[in-house]
C-alpha positions as CSV (number, residue, x, y, z in Angstrom):
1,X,-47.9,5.3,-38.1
2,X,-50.0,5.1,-41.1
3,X,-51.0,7.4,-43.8
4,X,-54.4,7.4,-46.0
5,X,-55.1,10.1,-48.7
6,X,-58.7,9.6,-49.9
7,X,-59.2,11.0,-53.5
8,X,-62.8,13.1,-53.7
9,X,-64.8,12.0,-56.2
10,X,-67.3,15.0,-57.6
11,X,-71.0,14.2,-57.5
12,X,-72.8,13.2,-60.4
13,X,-74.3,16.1,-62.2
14,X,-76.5,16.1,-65.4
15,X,-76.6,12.3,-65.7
16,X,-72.7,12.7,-66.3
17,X,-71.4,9.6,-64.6
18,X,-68.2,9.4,-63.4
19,X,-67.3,13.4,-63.4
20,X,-64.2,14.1,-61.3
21,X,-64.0,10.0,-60.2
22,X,-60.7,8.1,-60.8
23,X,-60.7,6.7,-64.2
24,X,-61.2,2.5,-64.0
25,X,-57.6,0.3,-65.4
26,X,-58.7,-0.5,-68.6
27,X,-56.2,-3.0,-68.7
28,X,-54.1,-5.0,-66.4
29,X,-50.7,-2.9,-64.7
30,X,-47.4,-4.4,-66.4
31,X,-45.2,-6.4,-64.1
32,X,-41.5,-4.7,-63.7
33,X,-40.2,-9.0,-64.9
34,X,-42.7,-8.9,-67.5
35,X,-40.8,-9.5,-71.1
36,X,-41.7,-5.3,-73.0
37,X,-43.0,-6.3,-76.7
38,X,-42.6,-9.9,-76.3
39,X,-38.5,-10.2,-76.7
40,X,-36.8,-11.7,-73.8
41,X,-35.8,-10.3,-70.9
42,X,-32.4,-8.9,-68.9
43,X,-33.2,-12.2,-66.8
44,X,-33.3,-14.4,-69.9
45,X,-30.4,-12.7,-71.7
46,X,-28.0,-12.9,-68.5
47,X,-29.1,-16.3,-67.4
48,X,-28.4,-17.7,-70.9
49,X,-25.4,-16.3,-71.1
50,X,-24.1,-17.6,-68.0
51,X,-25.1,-21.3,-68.6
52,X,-23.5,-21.0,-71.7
53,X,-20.2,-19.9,-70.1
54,X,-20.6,-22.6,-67.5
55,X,-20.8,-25.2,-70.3
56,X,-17.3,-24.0,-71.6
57,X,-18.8,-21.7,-74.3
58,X,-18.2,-19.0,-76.0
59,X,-21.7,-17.1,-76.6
60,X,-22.6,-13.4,-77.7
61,X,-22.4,-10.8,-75.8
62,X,-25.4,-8.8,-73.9
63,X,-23.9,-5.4,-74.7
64,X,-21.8,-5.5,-78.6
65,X,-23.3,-9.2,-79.6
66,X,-19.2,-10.0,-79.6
67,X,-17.8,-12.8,-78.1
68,X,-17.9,-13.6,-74.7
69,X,-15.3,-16.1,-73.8
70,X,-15.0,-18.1,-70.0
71,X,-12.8,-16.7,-67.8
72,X,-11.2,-19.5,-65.3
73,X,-10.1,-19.5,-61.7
74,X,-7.6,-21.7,-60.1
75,X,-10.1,-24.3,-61.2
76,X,-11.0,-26.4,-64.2
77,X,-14.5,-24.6,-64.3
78,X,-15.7,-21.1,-65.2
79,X,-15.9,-18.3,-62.8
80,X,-17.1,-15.6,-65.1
81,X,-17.0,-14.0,-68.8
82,X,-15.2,-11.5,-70.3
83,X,-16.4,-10.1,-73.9
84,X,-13.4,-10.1,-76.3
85,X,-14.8,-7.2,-78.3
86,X,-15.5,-4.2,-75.5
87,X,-14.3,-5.8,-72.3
88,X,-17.5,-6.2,-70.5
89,X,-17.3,-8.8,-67.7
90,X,-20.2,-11.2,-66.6
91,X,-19.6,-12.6,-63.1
């Protein structure tokens, strides 16, 4: 089951266009993934990060720009992050 709201729009009085009608989008709506302002996004900042770490790196970190060291597994390759400066973890 479905439900539709209809918005009344007022007649036009007094050569007044547009009284009571829903104003038109001026611009186009922002996009949740679209970068605010121009600066890179969560996306970009996490992804970086990671491929960084994944290269045996030690990069800045999202949260205190510390440093964000590779954390191993049982494995010669890195299974995650850990920030040497407030303990966040990337995984």
């Amino acid at each position: 089951m479905t439900t539709m709201t209809v918005m009344p729009t007022a007649p036009v009085k007094s050569g007044r266009a547009g009284v009571g009608a829903p104003r038109p989008i001026t611009r186009p709506p922002r996009s949740f993934f679209d970068g605010a302002g121009g600066g890179p996004t969560l996306d970009d900042v996490v992804s970086g990060a990671w491929e960084e770490l994944t290269a045996h790196a030690v990069v800045e970190c999202p949260v205190c720009q510390g440093e964000l060291a590779p954390e191993y597994g049982a494995h010669a390759r890195p299974v995650g992050g850990r920030c040497r400066g407030c303990g966040t973890t990337l995984s």
